[in-house]
PDB file with SEQRES, HELIX, SHEET and CRYST1 records, atoms N, CA, C and O in Angstrom:
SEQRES   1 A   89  UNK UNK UNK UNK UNK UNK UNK UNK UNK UNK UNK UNK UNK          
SEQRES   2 A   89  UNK UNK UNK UNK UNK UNK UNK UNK UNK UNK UNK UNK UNK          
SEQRES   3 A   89  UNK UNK UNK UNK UNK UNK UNK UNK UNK UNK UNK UNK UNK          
SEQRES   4 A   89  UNK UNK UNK UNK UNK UNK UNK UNK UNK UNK UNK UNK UNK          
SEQRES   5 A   89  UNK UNK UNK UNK UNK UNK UNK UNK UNK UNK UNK UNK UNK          
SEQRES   6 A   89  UNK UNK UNK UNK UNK UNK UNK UNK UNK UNK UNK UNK UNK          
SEQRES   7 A   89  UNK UNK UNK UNK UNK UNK UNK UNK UNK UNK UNK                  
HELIX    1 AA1 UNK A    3  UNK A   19  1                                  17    
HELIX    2 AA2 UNK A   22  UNK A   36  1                                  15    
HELIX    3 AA3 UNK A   45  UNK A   51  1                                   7    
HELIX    4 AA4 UNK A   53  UNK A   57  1                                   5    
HELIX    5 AA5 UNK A   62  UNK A   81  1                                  20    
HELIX    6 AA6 UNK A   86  UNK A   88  5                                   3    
CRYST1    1.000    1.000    1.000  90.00  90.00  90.00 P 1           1          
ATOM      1  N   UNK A   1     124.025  96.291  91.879  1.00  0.00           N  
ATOM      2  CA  UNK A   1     122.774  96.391  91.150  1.00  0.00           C  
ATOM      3  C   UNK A   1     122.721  97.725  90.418  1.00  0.00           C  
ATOM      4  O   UNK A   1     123.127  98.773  90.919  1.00  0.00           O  
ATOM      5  N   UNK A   2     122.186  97.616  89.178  1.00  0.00           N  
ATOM      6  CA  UNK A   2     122.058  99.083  88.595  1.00  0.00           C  
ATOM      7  C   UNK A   2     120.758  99.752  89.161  1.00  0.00           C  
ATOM      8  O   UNK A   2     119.795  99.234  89.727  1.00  0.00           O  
ATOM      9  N   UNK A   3     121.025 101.095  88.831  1.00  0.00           N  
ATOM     10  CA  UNK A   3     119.599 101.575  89.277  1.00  0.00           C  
ATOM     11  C   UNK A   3     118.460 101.232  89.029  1.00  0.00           C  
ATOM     12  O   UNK A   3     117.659 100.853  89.884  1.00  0.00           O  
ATOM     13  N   UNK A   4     118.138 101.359  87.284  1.00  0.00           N  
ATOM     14  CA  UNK A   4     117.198 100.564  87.369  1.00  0.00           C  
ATOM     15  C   UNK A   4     116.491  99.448  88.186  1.00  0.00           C  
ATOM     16  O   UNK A   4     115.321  99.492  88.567  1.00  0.00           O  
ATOM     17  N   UNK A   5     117.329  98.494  88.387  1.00  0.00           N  
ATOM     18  CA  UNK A   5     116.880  97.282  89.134  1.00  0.00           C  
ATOM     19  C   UNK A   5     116.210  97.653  90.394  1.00  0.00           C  
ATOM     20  O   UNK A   5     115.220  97.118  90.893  1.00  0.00           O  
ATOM     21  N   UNK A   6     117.041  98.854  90.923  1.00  0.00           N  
ATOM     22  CA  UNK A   6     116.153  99.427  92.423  1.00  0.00           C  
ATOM     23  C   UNK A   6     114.891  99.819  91.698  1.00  0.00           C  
ATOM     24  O   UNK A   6     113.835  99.254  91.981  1.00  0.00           O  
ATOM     25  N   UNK A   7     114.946 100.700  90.836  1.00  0.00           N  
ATOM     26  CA  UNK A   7     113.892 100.907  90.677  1.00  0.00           C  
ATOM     27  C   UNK A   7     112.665 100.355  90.665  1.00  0.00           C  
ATOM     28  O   UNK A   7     111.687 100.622  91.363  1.00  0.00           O  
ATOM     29  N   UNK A   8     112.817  99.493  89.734  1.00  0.00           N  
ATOM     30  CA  UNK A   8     112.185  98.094  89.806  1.00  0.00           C  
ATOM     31  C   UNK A   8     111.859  97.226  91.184  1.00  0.00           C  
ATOM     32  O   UNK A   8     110.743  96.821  91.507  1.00  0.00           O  
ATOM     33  N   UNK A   9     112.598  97.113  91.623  1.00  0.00           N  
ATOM     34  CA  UNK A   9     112.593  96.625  92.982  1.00  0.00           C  
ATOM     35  C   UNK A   9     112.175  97.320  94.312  1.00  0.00           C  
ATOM     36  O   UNK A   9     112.221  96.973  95.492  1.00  0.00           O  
ATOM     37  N   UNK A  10     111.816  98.263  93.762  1.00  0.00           N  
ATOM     38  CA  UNK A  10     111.389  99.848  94.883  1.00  0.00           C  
ATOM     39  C   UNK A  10     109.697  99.941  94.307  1.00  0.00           C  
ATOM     40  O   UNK A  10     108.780 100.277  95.055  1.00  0.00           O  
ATOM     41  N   UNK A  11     109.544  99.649  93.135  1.00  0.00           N  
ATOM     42  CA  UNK A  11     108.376  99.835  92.853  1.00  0.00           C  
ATOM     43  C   UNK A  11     107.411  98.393  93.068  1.00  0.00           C  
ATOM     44  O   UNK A  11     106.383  98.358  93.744  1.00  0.00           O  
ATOM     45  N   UNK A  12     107.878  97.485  92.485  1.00  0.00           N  
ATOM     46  CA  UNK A  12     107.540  96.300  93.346  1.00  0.00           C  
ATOM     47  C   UNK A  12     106.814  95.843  94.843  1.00  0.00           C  
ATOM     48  O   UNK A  12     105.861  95.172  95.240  1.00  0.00           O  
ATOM     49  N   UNK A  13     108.003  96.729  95.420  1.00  0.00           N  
ATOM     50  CA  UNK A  13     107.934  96.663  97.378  1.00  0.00           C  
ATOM     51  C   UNK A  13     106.474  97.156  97.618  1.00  0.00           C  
ATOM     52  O   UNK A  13     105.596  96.582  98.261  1.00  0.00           O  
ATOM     53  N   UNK A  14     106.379  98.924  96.640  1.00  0.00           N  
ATOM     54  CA  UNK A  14     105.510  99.394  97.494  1.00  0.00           C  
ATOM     55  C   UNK A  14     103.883  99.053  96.952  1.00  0.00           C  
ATOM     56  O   UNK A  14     102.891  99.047  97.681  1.00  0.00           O  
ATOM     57  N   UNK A  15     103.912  98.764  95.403  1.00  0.00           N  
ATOM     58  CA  UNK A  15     102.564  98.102  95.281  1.00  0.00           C  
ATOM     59  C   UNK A  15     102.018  96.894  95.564  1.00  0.00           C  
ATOM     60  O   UNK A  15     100.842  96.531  95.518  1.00  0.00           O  
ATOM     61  N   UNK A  16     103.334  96.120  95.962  1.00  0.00           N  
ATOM     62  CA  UNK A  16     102.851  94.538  96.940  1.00  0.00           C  
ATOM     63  C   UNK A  16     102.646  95.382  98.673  1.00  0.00           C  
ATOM     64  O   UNK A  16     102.069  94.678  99.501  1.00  0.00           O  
ATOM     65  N   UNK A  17     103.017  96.532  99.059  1.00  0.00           N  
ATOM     66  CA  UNK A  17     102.860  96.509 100.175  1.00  0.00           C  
ATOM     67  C   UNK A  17     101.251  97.496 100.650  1.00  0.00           C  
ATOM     68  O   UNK A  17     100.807  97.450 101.797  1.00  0.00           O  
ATOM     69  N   UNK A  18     100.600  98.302  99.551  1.00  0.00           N  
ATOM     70  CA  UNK A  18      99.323  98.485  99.143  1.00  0.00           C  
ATOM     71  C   UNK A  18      98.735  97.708  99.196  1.00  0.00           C  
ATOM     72  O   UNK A  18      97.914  97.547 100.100  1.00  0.00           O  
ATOM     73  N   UNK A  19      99.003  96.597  97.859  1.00  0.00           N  
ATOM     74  CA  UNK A  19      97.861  95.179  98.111  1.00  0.00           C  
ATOM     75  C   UNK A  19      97.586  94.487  99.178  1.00  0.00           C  
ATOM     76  O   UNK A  19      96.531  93.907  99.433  1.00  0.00           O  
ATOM     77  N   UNK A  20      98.553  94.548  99.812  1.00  0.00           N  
ATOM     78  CA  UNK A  20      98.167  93.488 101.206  1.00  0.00           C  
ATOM     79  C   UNK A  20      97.811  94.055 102.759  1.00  0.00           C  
ATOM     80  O   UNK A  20      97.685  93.505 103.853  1.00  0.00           O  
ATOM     81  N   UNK A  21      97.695  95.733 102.173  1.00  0.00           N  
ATOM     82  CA  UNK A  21      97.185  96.678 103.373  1.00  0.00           C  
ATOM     83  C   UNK A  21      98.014  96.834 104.152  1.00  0.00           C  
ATOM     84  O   UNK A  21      97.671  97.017 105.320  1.00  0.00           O  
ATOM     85  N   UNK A  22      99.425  96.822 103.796  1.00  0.00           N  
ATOM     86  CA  UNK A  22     100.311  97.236 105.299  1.00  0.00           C  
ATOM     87  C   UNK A  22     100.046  98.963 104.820  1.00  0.00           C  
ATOM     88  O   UNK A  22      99.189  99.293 105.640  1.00  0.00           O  
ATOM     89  N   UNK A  23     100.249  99.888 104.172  1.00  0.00           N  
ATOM     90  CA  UNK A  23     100.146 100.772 104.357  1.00  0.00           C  
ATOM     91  C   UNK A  23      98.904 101.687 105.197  1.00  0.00           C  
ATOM     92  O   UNK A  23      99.001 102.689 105.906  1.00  0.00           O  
ATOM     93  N   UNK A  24      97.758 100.899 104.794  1.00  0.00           N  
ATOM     94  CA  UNK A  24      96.693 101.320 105.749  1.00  0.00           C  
ATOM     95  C   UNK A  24      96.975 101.407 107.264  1.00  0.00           C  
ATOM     96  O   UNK A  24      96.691 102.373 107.973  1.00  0.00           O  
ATOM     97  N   UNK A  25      97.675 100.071 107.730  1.00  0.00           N  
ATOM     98  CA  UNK A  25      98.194  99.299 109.023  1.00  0.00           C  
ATOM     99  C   UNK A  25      99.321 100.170 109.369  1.00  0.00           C  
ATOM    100  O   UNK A  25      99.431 100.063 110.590  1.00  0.00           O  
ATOM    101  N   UNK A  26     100.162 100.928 108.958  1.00  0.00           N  
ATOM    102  CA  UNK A  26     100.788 101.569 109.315  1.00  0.00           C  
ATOM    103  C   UNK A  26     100.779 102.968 109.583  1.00  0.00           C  
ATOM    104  O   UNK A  26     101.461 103.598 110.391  1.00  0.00           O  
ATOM    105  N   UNK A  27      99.490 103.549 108.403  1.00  0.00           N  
ATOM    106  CA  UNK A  27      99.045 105.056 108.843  1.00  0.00           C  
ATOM    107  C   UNK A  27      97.993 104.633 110.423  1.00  0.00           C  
ATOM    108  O   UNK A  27      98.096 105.400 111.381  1.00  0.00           O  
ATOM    109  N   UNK A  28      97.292 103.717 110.499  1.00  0.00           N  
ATOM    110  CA  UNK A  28      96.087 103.459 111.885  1.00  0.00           C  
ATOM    111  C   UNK A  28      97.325 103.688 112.811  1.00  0.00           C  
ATOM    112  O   UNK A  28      97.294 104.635 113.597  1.00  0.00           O  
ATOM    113  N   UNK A  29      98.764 102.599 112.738  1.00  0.00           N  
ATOM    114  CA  UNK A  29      99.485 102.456 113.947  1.00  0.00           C  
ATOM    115  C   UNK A  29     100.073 104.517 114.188  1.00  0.00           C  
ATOM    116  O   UNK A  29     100.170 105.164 115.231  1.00  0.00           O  
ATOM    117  N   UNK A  30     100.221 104.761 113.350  1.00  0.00           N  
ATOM    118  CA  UNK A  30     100.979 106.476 113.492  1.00  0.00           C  
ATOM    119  C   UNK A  30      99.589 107.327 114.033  1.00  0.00           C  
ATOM    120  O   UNK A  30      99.807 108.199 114.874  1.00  0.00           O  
ATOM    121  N   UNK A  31      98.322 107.138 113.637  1.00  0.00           N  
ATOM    122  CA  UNK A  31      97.552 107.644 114.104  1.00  0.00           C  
ATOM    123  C   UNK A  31      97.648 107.374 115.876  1.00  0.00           C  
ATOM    124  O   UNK A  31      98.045 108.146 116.748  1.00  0.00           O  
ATOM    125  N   UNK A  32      97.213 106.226 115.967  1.00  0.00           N  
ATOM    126  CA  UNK A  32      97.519 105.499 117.160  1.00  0.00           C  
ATOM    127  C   UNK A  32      98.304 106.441 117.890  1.00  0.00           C  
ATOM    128  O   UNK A  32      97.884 107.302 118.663  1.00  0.00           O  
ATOM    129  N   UNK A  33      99.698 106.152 117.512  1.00  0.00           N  
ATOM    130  CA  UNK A  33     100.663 106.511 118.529  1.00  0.00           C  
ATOM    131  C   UNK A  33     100.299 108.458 118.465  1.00  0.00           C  
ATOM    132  O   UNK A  33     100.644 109.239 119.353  1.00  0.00           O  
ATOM    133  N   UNK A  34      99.925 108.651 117.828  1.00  0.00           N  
ATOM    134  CA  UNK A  34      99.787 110.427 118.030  1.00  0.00           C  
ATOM    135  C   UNK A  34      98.796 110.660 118.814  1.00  0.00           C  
ATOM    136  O   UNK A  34      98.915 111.502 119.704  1.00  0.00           O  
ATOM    137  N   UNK A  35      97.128 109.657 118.556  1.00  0.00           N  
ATOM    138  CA  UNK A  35      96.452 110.181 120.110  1.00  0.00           C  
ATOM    139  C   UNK A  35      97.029 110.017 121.216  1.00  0.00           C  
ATOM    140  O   UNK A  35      96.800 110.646 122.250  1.00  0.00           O  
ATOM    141  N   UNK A  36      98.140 108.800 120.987  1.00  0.00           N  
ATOM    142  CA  UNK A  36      98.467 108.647 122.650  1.00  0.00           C  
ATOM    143  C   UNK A  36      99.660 109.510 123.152  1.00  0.00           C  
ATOM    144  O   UNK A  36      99.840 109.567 124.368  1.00  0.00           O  
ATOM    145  N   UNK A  37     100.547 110.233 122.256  1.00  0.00           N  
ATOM    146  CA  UNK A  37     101.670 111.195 122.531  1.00  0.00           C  
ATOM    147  C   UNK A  37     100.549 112.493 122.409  1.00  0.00           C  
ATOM    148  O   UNK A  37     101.096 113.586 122.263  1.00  0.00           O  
ATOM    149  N   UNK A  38      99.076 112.508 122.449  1.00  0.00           N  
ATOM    150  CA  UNK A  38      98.790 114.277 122.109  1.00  0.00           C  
ATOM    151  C   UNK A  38      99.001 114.874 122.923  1.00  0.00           C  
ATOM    152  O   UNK A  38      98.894 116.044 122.555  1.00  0.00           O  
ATOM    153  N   UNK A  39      99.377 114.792 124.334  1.00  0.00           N  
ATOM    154  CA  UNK A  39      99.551 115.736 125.141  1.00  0.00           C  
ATOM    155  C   UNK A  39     101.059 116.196 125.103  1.00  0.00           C  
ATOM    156  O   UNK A  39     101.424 117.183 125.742  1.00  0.00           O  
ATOM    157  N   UNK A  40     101.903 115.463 124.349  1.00  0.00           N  
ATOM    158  CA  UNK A  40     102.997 115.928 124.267  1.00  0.00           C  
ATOM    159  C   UNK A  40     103.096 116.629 123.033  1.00  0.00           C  
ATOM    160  O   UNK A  40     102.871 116.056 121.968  1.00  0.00           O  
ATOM    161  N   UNK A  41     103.456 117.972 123.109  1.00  0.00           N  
ATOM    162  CA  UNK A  41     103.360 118.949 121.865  1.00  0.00           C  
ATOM    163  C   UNK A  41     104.689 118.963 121.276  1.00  0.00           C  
ATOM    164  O   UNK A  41     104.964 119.476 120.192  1.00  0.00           O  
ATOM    165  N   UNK A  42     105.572 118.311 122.131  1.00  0.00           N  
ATOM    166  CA  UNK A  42     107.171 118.520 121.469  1.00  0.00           C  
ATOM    167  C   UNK A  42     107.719 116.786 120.646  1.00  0.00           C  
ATOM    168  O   UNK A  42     108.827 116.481 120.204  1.00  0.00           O  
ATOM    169  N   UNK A  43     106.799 116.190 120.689  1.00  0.00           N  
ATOM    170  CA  UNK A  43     106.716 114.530 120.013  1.00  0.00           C  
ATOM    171  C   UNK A  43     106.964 115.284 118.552  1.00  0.00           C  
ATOM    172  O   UNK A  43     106.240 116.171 118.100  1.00  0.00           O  
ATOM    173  N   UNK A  44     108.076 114.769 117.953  1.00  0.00           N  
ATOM    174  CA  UNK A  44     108.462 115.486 116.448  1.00  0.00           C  
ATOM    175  C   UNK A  44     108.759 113.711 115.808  1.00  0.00           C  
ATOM    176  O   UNK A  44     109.211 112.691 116.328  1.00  0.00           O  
ATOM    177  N   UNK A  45     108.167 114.102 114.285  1.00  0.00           N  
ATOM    178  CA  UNK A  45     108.279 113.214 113.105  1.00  0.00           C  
ATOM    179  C   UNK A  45     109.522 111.901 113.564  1.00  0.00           C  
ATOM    180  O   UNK A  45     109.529 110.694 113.320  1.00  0.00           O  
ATOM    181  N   UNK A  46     110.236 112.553 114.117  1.00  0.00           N  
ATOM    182  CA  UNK A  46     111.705 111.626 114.869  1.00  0.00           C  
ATOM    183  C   UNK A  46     111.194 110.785 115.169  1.00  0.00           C  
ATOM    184  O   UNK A  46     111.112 109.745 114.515  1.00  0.00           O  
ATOM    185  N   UNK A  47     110.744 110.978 116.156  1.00  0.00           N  
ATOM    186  CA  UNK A  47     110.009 110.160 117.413  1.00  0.00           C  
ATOM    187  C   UNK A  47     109.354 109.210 116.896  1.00  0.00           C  
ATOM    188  O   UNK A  47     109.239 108.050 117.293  1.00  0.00           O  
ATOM    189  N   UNK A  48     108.756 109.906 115.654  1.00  0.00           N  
ATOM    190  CA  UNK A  48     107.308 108.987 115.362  1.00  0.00           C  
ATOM    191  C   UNK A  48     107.843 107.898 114.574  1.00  0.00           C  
ATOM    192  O   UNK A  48     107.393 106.758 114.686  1.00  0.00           O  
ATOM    193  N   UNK A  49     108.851 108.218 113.726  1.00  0.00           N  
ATOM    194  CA  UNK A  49     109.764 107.063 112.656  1.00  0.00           C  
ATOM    195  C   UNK A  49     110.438 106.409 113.671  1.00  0.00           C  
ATOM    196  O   UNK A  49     110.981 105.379 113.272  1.00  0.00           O  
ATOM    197  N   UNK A  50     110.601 106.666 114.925  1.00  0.00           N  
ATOM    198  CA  UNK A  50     111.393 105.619 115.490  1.00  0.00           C  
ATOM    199  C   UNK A  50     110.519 104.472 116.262  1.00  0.00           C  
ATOM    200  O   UNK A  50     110.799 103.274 116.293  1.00  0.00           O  
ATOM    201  N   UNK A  51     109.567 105.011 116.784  1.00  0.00           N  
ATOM    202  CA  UNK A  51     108.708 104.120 117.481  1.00  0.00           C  
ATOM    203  C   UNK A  51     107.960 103.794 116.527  1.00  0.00           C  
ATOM    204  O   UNK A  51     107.206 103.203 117.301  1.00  0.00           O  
ATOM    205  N   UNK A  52     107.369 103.604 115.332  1.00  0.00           N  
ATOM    206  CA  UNK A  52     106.677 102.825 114.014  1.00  0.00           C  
ATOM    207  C   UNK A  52     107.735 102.117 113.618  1.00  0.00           C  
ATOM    208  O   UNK A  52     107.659 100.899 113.775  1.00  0.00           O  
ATOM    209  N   UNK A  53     108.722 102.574 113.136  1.00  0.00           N  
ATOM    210  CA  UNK A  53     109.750 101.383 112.153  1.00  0.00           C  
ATOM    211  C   UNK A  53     109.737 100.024 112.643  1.00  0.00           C  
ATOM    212  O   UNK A  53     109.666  99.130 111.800  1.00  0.00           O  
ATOM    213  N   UNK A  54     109.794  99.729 113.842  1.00  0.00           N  
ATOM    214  CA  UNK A  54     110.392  98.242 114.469  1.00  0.00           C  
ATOM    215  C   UNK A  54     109.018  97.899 114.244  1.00  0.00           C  
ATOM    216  O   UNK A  54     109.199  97.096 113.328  1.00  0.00           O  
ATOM    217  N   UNK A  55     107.639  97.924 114.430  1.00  0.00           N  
ATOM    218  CA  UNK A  55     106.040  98.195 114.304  1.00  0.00           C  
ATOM    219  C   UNK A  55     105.954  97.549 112.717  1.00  0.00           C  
ATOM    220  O   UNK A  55     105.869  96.330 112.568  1.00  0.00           O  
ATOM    221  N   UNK A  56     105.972  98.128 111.993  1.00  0.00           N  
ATOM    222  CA  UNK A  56     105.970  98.148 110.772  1.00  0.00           C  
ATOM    223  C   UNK A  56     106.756  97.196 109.976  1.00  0.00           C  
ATOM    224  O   UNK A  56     106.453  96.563 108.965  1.00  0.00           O  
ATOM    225  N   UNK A  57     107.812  97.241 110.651  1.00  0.00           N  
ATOM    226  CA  UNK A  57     108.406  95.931 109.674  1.00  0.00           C  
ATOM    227  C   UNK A  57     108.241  94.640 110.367  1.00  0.00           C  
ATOM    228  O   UNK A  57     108.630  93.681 109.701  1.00  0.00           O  
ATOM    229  N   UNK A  58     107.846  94.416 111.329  1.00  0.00           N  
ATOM    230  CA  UNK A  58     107.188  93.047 111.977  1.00  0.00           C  
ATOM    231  C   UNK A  58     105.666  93.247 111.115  1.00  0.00           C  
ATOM    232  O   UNK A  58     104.676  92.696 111.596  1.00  0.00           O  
ATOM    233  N   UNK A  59     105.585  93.723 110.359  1.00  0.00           N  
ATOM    234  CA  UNK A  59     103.942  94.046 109.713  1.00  0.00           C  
ATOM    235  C   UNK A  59     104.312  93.210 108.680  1.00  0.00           C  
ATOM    236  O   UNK A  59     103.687  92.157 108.553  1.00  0.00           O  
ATOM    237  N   UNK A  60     105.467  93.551 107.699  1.00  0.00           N  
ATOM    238  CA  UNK A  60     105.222  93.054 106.601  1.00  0.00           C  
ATOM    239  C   UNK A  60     105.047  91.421 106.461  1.00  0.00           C  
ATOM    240  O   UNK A  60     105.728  90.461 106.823  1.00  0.00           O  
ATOM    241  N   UNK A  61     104.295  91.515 106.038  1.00  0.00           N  
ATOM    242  CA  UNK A  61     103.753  90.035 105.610  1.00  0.00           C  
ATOM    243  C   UNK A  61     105.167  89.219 104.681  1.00  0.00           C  
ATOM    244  O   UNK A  61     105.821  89.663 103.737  1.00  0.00           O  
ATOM    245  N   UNK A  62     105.296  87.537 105.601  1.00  0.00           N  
ATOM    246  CA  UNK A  62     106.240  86.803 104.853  1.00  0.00           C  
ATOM    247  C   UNK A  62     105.957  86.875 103.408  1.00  0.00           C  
ATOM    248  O   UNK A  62     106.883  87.398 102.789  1.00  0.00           O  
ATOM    249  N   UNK A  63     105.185  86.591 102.848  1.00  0.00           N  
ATOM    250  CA  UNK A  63     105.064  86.596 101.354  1.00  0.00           C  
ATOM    251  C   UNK A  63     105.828  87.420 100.317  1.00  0.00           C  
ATOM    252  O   UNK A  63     106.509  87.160  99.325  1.00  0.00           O  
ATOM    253  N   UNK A  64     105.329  88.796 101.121  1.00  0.00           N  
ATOM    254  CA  UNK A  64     106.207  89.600 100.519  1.00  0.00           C  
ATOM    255  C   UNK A  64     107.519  90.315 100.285  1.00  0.00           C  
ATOM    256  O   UNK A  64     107.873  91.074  99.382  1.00  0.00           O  
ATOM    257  N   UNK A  65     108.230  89.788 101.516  1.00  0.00           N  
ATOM    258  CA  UNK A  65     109.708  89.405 102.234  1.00  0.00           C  
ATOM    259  C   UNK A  65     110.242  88.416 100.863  1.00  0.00           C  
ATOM    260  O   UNK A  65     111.134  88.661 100.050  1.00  0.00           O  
ATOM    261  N   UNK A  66     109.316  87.211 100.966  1.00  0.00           N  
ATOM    262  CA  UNK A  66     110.050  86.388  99.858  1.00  0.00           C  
ATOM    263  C   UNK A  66     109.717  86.842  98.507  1.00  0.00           C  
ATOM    264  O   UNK A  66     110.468  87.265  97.629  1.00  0.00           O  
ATOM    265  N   UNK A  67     108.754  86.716  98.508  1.00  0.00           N  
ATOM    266  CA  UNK A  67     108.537  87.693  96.762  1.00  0.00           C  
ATOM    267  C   UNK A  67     110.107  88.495  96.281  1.00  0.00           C  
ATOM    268  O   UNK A  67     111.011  88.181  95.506  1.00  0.00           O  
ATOM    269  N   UNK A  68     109.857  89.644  97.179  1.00  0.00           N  
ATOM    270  CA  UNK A  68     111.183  90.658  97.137  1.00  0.00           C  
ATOM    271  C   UNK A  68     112.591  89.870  96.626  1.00  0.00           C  
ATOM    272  O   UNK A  68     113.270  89.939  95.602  1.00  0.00           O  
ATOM    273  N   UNK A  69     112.679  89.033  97.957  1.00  0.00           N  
ATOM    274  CA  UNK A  69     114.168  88.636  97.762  1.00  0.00           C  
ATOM    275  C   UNK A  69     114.406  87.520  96.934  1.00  0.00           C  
ATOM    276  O   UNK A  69     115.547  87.456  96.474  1.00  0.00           O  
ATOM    277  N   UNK A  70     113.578  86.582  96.613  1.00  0.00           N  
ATOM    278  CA  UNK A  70     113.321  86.155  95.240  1.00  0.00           C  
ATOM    279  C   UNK A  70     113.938  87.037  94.148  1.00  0.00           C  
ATOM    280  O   UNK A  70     114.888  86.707  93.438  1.00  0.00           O  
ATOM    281  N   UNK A  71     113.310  88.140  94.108  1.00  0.00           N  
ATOM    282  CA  UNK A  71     113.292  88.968  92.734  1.00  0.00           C  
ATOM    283  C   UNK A  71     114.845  89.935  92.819  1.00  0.00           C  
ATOM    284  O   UNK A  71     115.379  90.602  91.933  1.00  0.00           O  
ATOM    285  N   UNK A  72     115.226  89.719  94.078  1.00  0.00           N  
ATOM    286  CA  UNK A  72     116.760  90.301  94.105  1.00  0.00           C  
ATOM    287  C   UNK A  72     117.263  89.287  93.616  1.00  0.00           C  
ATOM    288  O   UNK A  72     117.542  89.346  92.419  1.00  0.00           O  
ATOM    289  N   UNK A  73     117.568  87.935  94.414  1.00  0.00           N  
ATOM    290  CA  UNK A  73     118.724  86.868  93.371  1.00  0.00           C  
ATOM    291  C   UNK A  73     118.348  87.270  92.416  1.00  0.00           C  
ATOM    292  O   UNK A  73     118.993  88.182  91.898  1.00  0.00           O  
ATOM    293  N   UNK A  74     116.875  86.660  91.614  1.00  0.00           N  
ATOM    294  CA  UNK A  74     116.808  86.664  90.326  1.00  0.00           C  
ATOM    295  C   UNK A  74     117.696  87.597  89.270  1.00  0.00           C  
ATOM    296  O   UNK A  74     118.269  87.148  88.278  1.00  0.00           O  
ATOM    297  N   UNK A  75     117.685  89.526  89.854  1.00  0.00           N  
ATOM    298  CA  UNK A  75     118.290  90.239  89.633  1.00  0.00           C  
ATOM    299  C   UNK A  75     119.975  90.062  89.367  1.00  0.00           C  
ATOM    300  O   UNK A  75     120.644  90.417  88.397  1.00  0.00           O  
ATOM    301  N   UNK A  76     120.296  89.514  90.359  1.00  0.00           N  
ATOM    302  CA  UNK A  76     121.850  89.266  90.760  1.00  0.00           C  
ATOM    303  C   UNK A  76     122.316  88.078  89.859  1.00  0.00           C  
ATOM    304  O   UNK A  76     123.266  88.077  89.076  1.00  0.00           O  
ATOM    305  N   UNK A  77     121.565  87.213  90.099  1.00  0.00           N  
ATOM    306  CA  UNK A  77     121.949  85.994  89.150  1.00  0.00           C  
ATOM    307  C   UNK A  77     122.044  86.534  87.823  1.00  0.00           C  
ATOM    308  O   UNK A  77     123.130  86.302  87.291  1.00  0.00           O  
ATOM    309  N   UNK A  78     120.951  87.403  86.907  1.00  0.00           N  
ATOM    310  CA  UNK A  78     121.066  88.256  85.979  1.00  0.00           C  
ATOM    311  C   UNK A  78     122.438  88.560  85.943  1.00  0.00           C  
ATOM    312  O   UNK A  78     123.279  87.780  85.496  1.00  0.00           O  
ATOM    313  N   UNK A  79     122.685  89.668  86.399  1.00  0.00           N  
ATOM    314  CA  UNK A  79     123.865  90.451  86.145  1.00  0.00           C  
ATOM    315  C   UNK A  79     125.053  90.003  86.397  1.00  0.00           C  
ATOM    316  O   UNK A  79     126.049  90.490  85.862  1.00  0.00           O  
ATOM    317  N   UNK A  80     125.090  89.198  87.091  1.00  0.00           N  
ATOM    318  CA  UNK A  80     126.512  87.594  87.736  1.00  0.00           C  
ATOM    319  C   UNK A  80     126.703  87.732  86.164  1.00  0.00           C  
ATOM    320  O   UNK A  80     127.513  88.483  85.620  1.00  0.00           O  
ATOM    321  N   UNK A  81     125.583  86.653  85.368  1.00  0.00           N  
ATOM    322  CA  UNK A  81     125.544  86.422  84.083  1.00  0.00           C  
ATOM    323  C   UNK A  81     126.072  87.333  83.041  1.00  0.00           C  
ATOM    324  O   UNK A  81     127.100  87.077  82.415  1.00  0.00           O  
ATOM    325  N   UNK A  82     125.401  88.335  82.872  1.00  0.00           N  
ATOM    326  CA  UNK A  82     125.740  89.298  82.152  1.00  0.00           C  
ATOM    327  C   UNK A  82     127.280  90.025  82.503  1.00  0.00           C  
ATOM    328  O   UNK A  82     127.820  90.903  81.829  1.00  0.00           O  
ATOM    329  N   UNK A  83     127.725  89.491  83.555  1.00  0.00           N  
ATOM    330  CA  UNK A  83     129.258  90.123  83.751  1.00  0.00           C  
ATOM    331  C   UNK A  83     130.479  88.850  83.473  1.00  0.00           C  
ATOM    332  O   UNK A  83     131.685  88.965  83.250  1.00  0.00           O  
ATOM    333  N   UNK A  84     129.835  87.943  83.561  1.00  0.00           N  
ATOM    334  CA  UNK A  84     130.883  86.909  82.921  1.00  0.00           C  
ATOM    335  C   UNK A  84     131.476  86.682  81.777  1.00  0.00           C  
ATOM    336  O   UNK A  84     130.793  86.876  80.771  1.00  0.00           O  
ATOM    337  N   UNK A  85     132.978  86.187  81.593  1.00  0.00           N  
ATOM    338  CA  UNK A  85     133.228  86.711  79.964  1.00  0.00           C  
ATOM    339  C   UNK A  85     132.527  85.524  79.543  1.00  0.00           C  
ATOM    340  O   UNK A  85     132.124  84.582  80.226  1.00  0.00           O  
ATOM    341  N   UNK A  86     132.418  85.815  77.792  1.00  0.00           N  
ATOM    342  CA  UNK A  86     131.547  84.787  76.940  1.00  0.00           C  
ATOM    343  C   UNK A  86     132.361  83.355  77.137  1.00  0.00           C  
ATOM    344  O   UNK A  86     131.893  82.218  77.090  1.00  0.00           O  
ATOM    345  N   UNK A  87     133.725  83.774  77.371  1.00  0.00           N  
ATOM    346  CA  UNK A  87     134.222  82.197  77.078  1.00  0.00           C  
ATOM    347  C   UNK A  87     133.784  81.165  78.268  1.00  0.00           C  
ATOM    348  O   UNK A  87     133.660  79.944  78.170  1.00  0.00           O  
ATOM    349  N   UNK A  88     133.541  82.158  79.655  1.00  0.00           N  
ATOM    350  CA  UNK A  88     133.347  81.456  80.414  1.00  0.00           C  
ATOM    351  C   UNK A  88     131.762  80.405  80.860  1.00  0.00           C  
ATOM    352  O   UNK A  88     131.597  79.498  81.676  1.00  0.00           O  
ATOM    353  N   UNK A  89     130.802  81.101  79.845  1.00  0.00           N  
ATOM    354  CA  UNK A  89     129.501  81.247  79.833  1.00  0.00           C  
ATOM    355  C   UNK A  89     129.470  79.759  78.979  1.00  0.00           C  
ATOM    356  O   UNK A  89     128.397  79.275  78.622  1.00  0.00           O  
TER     357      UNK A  89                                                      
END                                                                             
């Protein structure tokens, strides 16, 4: 994939993942887990990306799983295309 296409495909992710409130759902869950680690003063950012990630991506909503990967073939099929010689097209 060229960059662009991430790009595209990076920007995509995160304003379908705004609209449908996982980002809200994921700052409550980090809040969450920090009242309940506050007594631990040595709980570092590590910690916190490791115990949210598995959290968070059981969040994302199917829709937008398929949306995405929809819009990757689509991408791929693109450029399949665009890399084939003309004679073969």
């Amino acid at each position: 994939m060229m960059s662009g296409d991430r790009v595209k495909i990076k920007d995509l992710l995160s304003s379908r993942l705004t609209e449908c409130g996982w980002r809200d759902e994921v700052r409550l869950l980090c809040r969450s887990i920090l009242q309940e680690k506050g007594a631990i003063s040595s709980f570092t950012v590590e910690q916190l990306v490791t115990e949210v990630t598995p959290r968070a991506r059981s969040l994302v909503p199917d829709a937008v799983k398929k949306e995405l990967l929809i819009k990757i073939r689509t991408i791929f099929d693109e450029n399949e295309t665009d890399d084939m010689d003309p004679e073969e097209a």
